[in-house]
N, C-alpha and C positions, 0 to 999 in steps of 0.2 A: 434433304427431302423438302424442306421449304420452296425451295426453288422451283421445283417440280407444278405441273401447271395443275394437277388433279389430285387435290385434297382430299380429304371427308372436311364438311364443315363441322363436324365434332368435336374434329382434331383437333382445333387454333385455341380453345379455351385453356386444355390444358396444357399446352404446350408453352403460350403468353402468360400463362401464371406461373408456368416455375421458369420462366427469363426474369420475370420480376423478381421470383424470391432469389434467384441465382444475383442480379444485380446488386440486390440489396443486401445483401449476407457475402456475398464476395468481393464489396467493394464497386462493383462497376457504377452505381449512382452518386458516389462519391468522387469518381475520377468526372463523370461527366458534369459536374458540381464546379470543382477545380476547373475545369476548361469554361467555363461562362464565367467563374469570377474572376481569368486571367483579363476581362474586357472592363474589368471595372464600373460596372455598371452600378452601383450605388451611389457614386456621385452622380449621375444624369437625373436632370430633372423632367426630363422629357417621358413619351414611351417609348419602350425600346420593341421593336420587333424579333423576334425570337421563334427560329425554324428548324424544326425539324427532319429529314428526310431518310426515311426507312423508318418510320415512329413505330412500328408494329402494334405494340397491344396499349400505348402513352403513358409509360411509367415512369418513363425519363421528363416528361412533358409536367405530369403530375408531381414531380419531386424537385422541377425547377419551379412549378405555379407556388409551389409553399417555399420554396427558398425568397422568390419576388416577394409574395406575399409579407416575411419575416421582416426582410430588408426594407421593404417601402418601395420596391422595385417597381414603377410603371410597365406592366409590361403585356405586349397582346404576341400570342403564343399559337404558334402553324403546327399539324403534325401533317405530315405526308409519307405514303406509302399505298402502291399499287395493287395491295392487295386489300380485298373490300372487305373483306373477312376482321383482317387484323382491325382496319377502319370502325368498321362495324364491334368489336371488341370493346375496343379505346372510348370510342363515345360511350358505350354502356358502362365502364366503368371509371369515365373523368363525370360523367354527368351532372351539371349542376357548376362546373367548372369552366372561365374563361377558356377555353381552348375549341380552337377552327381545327374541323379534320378535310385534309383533301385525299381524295382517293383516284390517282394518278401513278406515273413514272414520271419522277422527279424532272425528268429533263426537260418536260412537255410542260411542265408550269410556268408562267410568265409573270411577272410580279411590276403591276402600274409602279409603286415604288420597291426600290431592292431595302430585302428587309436588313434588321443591321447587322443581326446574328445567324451563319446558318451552322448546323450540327449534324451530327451523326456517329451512332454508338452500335457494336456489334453490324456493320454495314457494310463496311470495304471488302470483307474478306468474301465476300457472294459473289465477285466480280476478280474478269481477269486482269491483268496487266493496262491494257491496251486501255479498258473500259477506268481504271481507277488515275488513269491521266488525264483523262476526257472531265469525269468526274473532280480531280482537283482544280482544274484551270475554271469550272465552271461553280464551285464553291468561290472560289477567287473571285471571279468574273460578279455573280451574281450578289454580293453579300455589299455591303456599307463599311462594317466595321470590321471583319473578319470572318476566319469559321475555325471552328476546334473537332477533332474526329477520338473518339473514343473507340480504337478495335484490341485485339488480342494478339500478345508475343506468342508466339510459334517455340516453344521448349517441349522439351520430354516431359519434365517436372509437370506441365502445365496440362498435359494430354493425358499420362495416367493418372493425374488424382480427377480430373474432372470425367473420363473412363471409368476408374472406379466411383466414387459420387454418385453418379446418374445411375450407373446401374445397381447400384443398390438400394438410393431414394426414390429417382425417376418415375411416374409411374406413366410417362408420357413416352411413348416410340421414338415418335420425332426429335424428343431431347436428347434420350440416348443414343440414338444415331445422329442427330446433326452436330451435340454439342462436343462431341472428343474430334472430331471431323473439319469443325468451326475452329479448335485450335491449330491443326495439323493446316490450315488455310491463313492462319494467322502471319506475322509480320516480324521481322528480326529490322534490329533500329536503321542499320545500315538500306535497307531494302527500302524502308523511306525515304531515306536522305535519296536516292537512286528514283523514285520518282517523283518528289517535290522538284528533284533538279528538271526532271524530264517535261514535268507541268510548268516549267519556267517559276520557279517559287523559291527565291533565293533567304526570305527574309521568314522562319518557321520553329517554332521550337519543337522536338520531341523529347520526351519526356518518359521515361520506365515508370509505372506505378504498381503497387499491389492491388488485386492480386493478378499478375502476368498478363499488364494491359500496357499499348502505348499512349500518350498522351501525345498530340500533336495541335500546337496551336501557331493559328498564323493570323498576322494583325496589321492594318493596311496602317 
């Protein structure tokens, strides 16, 4: 339903706040956690550039400004995502926080310098085949230092607990319909390896994490 071009602007509040608590409580800000400190950035004494792309409501954004923040991490922080709504979300509740929002289609952004980090969490899986090789070679293309993707293994296990979950805490439509939907769209490790090959991307780690995420990091 996200995908869909005609919302209710009602709609985006609740639905961005239980992806947060979904995140948070099932691990997913901790796998996207893991994928930035595969790049080591604690030793740089520089700023590091650090993007976003499909940021939706900046939870991911907001859970890496206080990881920099902990660490002494220089760092100036992009969210992007085409939906103004989500945009519009994110600022209202990062406010007050280092973080630039763009409100675009990733593809359309042009960066005077390539920033060093780019990411993306819950994002592959909205796109078909054809769109998620286009998509890799241009995380490759675009990025300094790499980019790391946080999406969802594709399991039984992972459809009906997150099926039942939603429909019994949910009180959001659209989670209950996107997020059992969202796994059944999800990713089996091999089916990566299958298109890092195809984006020309020989040198990539994937990674299984809890709970029923893959971790994919790739490092120039």
């Amino acid at each position: 339903m996200l995908d869909l071009e005609e919302i209710p602007p009602e709609a985006f509040g609740p639905m961005l706040r239980e992806i947060n608590y979904i995140n948070t409580n099932l691990g997913g800000h901790s796998v996207t956690l893991q994928g930035l400190k595969a790049f080591d950035l604690a030793s740089m004494r520089r700023q590091v550039v650090i993007v976003e792309i499909g940021c939706g409501g900046g939870d991911n954004l907001k859970i890496i400004h206080q990881w920099c923040r902990k660490n002494r991490v220089k760092a100036k922080l992009i969210g992007i995502d085409i939906r103004s709504e989500c945009i519009a979300f994110a600022e209202k509740h990062t406010e007050g926080l280092p973080i630039e929002y763009i409100v675009s289609d990733y593809k359309e952004v042009y960066f005077h310098q390539p920033p060093d980090i780019i990411f993306n969490a819950l994002f592959c899986h909205h796109f078909p085949e054809s769109e998620l090789v286009f998509m890799l070679k241009w995380l490759r293309k675009n990025s300094r230092l790499g980019f790391f993707i946080n999406d969802l293994h594709r399991h039984f296990l992972a459809w009906s607990s997150i099926k039942l979950l939603t429909g019994i805490f949910s009180k959001s439509h659209m989670v209950q319909y996107d997020a059992p939907l969202s796994v059944k769209r999800g990713f089996r490790k091999e089916e990566w390896r299958s298109l890092l090959k195809d984006a020309g991307i020989e040198r990539a780690s994937i990674r299984w994490k809890w709970a029923f995420r893959h971790l994919i990091v790739s490092k120039k």
